[in-house]
BAMARKOL-981828 format. One line per 4 residues: their letters; for each residue x, y, z of C-alpha. Coordinates in Angstrom, 1 decimal. Layout:
# residues N
A = X/Y/Z  ...
# end
This chain:
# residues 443
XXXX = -99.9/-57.4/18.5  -96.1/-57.7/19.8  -96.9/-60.6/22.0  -99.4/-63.6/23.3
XXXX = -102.5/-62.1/24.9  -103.4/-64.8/27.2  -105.0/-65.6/31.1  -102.4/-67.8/33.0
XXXX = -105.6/-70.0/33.9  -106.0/-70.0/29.6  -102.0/-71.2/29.2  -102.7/-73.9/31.7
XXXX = -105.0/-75.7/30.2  -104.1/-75.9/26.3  -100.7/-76.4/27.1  -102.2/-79.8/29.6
XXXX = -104.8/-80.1/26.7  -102.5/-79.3/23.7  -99.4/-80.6/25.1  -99.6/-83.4/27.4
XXXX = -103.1/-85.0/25.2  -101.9/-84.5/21.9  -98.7/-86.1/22.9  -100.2/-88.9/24.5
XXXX = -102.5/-89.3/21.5  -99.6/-89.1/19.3  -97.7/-92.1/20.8  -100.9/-94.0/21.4
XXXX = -102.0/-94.5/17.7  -97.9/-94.4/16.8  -97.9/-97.4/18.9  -101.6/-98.9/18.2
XXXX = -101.8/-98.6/14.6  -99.2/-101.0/13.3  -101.1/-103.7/15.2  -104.3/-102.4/13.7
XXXX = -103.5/-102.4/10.1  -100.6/-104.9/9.9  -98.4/-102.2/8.6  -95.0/-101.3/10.0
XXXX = -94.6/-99.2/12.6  -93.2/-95.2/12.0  -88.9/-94.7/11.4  -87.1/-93.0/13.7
XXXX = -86.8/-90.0/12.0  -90.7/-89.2/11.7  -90.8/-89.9/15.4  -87.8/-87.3/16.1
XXXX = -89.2/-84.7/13.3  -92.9/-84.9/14.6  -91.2/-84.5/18.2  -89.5/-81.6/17.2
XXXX = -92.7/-80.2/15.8  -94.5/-80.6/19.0  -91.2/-79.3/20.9  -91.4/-76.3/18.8
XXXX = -95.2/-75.8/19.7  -94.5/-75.3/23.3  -91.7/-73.3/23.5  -93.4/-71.0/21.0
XXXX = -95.9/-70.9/24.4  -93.4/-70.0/26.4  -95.6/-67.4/28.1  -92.8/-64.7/28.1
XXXX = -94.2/-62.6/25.0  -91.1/-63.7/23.0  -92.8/-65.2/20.0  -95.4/-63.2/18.2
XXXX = -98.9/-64.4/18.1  -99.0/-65.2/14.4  -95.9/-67.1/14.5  -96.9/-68.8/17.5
XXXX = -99.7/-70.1/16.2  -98.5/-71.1/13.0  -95.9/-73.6/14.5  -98.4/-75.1/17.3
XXXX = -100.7/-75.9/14.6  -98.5/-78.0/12.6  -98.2/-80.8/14.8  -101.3/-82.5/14.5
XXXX = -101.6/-82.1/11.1  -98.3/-84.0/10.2  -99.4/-86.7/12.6  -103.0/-86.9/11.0
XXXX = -101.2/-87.8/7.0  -99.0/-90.3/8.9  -102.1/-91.9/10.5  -103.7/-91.3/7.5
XXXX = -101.4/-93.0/5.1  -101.7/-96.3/7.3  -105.2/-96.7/8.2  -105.7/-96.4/4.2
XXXX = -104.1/-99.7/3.7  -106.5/-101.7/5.5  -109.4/-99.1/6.4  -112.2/-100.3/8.7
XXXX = -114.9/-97.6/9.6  -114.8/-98.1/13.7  -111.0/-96.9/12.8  -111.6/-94.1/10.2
XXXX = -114.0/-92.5/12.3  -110.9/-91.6/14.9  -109.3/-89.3/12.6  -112.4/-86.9/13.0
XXXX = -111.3/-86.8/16.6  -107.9/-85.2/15.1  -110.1/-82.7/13.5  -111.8/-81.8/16.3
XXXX = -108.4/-81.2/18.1  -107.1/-79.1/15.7  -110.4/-77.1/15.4  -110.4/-76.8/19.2
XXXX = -106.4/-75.0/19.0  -107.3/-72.8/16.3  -109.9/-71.3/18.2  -108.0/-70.5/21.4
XXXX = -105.2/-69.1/19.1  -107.7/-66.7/17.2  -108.7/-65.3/20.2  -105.4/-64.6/21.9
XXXX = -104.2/-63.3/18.2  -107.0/-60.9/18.7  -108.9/-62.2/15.2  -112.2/-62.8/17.7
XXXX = -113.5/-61.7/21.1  -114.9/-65.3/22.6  -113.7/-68.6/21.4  -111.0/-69.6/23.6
XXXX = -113.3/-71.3/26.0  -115.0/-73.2/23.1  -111.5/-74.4/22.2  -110.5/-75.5/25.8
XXXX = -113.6/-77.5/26.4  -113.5/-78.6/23.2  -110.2/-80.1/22.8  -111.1/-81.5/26.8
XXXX = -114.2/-83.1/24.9  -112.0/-84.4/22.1  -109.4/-86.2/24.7  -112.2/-87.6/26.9
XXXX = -114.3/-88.6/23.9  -111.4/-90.3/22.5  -111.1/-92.3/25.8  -114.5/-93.0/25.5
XXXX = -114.4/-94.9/21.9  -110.5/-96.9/22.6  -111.0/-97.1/26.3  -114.3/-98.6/25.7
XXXX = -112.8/-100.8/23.4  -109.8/-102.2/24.8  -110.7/-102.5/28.7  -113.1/-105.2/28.5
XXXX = -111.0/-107.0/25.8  -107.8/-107.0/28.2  -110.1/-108.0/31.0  -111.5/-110.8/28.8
XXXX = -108.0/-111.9/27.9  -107.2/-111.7/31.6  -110.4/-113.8/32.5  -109.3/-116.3/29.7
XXXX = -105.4/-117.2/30.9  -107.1/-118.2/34.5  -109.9/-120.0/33.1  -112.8/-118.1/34.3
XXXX = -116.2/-119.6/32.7  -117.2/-117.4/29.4  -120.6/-116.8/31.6  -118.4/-114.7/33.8
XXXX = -116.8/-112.7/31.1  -117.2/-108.8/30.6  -120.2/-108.0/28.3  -121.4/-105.0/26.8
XXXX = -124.9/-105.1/25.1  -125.2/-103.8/21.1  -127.2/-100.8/21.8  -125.7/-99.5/24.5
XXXX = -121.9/-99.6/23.2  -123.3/-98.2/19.9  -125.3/-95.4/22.1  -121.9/-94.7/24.4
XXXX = -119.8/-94.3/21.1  -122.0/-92.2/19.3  -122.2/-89.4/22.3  -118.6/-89.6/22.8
XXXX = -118.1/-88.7/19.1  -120.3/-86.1/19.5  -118.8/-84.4/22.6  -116.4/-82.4/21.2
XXXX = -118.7/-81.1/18.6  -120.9/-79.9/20.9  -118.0/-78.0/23.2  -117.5/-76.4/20.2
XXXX = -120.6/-74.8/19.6  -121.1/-72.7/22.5  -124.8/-73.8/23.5  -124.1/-74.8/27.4
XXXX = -127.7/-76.6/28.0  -127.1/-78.5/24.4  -123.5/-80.1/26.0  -125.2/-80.4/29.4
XXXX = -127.6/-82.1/28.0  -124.9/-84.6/25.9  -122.7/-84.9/28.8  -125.6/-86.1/30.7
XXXX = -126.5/-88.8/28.7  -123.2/-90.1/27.4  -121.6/-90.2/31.5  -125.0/-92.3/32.4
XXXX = -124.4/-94.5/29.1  -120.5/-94.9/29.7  -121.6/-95.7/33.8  -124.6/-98.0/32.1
XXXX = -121.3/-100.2/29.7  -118.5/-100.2/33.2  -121.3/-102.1/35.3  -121.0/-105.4/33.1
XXXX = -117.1/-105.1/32.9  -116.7/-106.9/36.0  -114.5/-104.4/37.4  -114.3/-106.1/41.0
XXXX = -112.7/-108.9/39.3  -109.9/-106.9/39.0  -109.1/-105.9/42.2  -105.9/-107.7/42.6
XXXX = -104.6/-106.4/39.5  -103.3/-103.3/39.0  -102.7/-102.9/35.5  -106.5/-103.8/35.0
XXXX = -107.9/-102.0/37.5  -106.1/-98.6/36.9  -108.2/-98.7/33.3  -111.5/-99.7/35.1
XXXX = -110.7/-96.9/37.2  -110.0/-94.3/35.0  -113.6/-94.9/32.9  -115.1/-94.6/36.3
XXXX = -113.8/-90.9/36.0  -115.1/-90.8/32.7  -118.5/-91.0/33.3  -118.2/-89.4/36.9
XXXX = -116.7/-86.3/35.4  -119.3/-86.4/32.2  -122.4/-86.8/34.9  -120.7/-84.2/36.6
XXXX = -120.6/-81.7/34.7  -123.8/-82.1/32.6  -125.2/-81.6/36.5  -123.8/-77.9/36.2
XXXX = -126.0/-77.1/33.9  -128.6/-77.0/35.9  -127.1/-75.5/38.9  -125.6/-78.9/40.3
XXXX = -122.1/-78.0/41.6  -119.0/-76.1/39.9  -117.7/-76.5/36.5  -113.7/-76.3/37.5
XXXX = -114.9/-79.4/39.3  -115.8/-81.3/36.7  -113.5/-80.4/34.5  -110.6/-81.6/36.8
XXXX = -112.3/-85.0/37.6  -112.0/-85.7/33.6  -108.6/-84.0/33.4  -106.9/-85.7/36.2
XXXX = -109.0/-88.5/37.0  -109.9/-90.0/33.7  -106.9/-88.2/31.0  -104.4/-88.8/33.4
XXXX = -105.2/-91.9/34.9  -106.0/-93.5/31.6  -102.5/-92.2/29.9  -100.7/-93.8/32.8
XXXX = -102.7/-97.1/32.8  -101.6/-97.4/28.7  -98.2/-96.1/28.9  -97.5/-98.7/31.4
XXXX = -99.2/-101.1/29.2  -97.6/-100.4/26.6  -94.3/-100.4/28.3  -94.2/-104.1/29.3
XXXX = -96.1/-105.0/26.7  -93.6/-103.6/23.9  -90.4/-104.6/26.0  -91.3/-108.5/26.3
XXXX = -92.6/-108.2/29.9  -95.1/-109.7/31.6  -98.0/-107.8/32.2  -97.5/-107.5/35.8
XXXX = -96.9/-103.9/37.3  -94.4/-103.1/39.7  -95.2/-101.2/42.8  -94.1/-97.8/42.0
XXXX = -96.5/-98.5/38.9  -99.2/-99.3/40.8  -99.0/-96.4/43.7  -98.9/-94.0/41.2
XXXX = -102.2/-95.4/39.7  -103.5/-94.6/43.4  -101.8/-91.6/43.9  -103.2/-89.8/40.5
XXXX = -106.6/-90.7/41.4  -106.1/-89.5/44.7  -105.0/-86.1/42.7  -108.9/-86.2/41.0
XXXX = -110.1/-86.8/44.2  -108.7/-84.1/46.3  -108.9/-81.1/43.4  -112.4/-82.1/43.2
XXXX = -112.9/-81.6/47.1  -111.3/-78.5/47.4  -113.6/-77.0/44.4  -117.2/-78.1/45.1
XXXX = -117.1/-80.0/48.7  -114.6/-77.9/51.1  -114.1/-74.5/49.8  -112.6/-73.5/53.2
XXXX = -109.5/-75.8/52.0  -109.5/-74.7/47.9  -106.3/-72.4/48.8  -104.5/-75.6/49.7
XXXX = -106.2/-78.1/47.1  -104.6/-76.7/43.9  -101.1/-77.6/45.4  -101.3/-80.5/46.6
XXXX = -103.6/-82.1/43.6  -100.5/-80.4/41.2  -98.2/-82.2/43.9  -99.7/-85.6/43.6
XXXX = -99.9/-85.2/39.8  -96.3/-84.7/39.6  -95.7/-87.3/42.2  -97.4/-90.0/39.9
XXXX = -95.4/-89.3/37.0  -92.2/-89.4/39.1  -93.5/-93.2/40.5  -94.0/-93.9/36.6
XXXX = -90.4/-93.0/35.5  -89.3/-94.9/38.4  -91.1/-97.9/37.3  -90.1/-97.7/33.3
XXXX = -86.4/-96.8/33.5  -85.7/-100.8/34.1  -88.1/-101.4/31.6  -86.3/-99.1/29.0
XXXX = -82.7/-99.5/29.4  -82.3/-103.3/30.5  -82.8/-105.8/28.0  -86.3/-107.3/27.6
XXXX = -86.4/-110.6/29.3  -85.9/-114.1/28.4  -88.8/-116.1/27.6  -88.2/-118.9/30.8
XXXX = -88.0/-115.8/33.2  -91.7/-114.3/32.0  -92.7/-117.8/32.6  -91.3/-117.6/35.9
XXXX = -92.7/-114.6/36.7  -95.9/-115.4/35.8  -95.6/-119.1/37.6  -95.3/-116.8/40.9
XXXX = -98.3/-115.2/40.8  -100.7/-115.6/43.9  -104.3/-116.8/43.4  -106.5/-113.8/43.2
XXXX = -110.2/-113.5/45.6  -113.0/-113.2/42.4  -115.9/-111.5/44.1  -118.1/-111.7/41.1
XXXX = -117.5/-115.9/41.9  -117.0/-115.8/45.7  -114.1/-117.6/45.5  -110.7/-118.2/43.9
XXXX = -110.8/-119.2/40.2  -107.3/-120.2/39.9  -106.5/-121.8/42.9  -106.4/-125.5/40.8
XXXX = -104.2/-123.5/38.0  -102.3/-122.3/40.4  -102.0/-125.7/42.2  -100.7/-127.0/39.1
XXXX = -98.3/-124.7/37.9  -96.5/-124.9/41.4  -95.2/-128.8/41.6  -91.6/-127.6/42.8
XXXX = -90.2/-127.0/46.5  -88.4/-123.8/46.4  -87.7/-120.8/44.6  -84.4/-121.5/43.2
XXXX = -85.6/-125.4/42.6  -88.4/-124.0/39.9  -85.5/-121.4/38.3  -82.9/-124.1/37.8
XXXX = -85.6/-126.2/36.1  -86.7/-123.4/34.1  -83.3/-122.2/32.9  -82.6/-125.8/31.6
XXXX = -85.5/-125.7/29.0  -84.5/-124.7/25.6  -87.4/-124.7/23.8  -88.8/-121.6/25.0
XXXX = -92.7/-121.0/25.4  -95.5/-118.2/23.6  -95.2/-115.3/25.3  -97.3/-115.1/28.6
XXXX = -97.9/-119.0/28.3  -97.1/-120.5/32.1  -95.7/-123.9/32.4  -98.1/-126.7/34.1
XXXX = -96.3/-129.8/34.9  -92.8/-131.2/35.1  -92.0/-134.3/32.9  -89.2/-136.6/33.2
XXXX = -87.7/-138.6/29.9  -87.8/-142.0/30.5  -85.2/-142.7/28.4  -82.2/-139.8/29.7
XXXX = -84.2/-139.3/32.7  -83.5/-135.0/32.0  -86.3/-133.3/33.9  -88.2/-130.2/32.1
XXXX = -90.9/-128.0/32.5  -93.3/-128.1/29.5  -96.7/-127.5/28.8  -99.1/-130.7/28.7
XXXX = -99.1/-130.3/24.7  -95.5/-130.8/24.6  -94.4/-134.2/24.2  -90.6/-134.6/22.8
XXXX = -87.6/-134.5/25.0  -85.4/-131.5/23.9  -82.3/-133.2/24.7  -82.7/-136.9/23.2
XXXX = -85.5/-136.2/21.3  -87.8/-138.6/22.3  -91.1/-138.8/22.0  -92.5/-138.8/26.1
XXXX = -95.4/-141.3/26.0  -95.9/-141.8/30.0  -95.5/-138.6/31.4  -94.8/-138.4/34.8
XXX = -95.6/-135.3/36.9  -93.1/-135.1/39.5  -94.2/-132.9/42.6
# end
């Protein structure tokens, strides 16, 4: 064969499967494993070779026939591979099993590409469906283990800074977070092996077991919060789209449905919810999103939403659907950019302005408490008149605080009389050095 055999419909999705997720998981465990394993994070060149790699895999793509099948496949398949040794080689030096078990998700990834390339290089008649859903499977299964893993921990950390009683906190019980990872490993698997009723069957159980965990993660808690609600949201998708589609097996609505409520809603929510993430987090910021962040939150789910209508709901509108889902897609990523490029190319902030930034925050309505948890927190972190009164104060304070740590009174040496914002624990002037006995709060 001269060139790539392949349905438009078929480059589509393993190039959104292929190419955005493998990215996406590429940077994710890039990023996440240092923190993991205490090791240091990948050199520049790795980044830029495995980069090139992956750049190489989708122009090989390119669905112009230039690049013979053989070839093509050859140079898409390398890129996971060379990230799988790198992840490899770290895990290794401090492996922990809930850890290991990721790189099988790799394998399953790589599994799921070679079968859609042995089918457009002619080498079998019927596996490029297999692949597609499998590498789908692999992607939402891996958002099932790490999504499940770090969205009630940030919640919890969340719940912690404002002092919401432990009672309140997100809880998971044993057996189902055991029973919710243990189908999501298993998804891909089961894409792979062709038996529709058998993934029906999975998908049914581990969407009612991922629904079953969200319900104590005290998601309405978060409503005032984009950057926790956008992950909240996208596990919503999760075990919508895995309910979903387990219904088509019996005859319970269409397929492309369900597959674009996991591939919008839940991938492409859940990427942008920890790009963002990690955006701030990795550039010193507070972990507040700005409001092109947070629209295009909205406006990808509102992409799930609509391709979903058009497919199973309205059909008289499916013509129009397509577009405008696409649209909105592209429209969300746009809003991201525009919410990162600050981010990226300013330089991170100064300890006294995250303070700041934090100290400005509104109290937040807790439905789970019917009322507002942080209104005394917030009560005493604002003891100032005005705006440029608290930033003044701030900027004179040279000993700066833990990142994310808000300042709670205003002390006043009584021996230089030099006013400072400090936390309670703090008890030495920075100026005279003396140790503040009597501290007065001054309002």
């Amino acid at each position: 064969m001269d060139a790539l055999s392949m349905a438009p419909s078929q480059w589509h999705a393993h190039e959104m499967i292929f190419g955005y997720g493998a990215a996406a998981i590429g940077g994710c465990f890039l990023t996440a494993l240092p923190n993991w394993t205490g090791t240091k994070g990948a050199r520049v060149g790795y980044i830029a070779g495995v980069f090139a790699l992956w750049l190489m895999g989708r122009i090989a793509l390119w669905p112009l026939g230039m690049v013979p099948p053989m070839t093509a496949m050859a140079v898409d398949l390398l890129f996971i591979p060379v990230l799988a040794w790198k992840i490899l080689s770290q895990l290794l030096k401090r492996p922990k099993p809930q850890n290991m078990v990721l790189l099988s998700m790799l394998v399953a990834l790589w599994v799921s590409n070679l079968l859609m390339h042995l089918e457009w290089t002619g080498l079998t008649d019927d596996t490029a469906r297999q692949g597609m859903l499998g590498g789908l499977m692999t992607l939402v299964g891996l958002i099932g283990v790490l999504g499940g893993r770090v969205t009630p921990a940030f919640t919890r950390s969340a719940m912690k800074r404002v002092e919401v009683p432990e009672a309140d906190w997100p809880r998971t019980p044993n057996a189902v977070n055991k029973a919710a990872i243990v189908t999501a490993l298993a998804l891909p698997w089961m894409a792979m092996s062709g038996s529709d009723p058998v993934l029906a069957g999975v998908t049914l159980i581990a969407g009612s077991v991922q629904l079953a965990r969200l319900s104590g993660w005290r998601s309405l808690w978060t409503a005032g919060q984009p950057i926790l609600w956008s992950l909240h949201l996208s596990m919503a998708f999760l075990a919508i789209g895995l309910i979903l589609w387990g219904l088509t097996g019996i005859g319970v609505g269409q397929e492309l449905a369900a597959i674009h409520v996991l591939g919008i809603g839940c991938v492409g929510g859940m990427t942008l919810a920890v790009m963002s993430r990690a955006a701030q987090g990795h550039t010193g910021r507070a972990l507040i999103a700005p409001a092109p962040m947070a629209w295009a939150y909205g406006v990808m789910a509102c992409a799930a939403l609509i391709r979903w209508v058009g497919q199973s709901a309205l059909l008289a509108v499916y013509d129009f659907t397509p577009m405008m889902s696409g649209g909105l897609w592209v429209a969300a990523m746009v809003l991201f950019l525009i919410a990162i490029y600050p981010m990226v190319i300013a330089p991170p902030p100064r300890r006294w302005q995250i303070a700041l930034r934090s100290s400005l925050r509104r109290p937040r309505w807790s439905f789970s408490q019917g009322r507002f948890p942080q209104v005394e927190w917030w009560r005493k972190a604002h003891q100032w008149s005005s705006v440029p009164d608290r930033l003044g104060r701030l900027a004179g304070h040279r000993q700066g605080w833990p990142r994310q740590t808000v300042p709670r009174c205003l002390v006043v040496c009584s021996r230089c009389g030099l006013r400072r914002c400090c936390a309670p624990e703090r008890g030495r002037c920075w100026k005279c050095r003396r140790q503040l006995k009597s501290q007065r709060f001054v309002r």
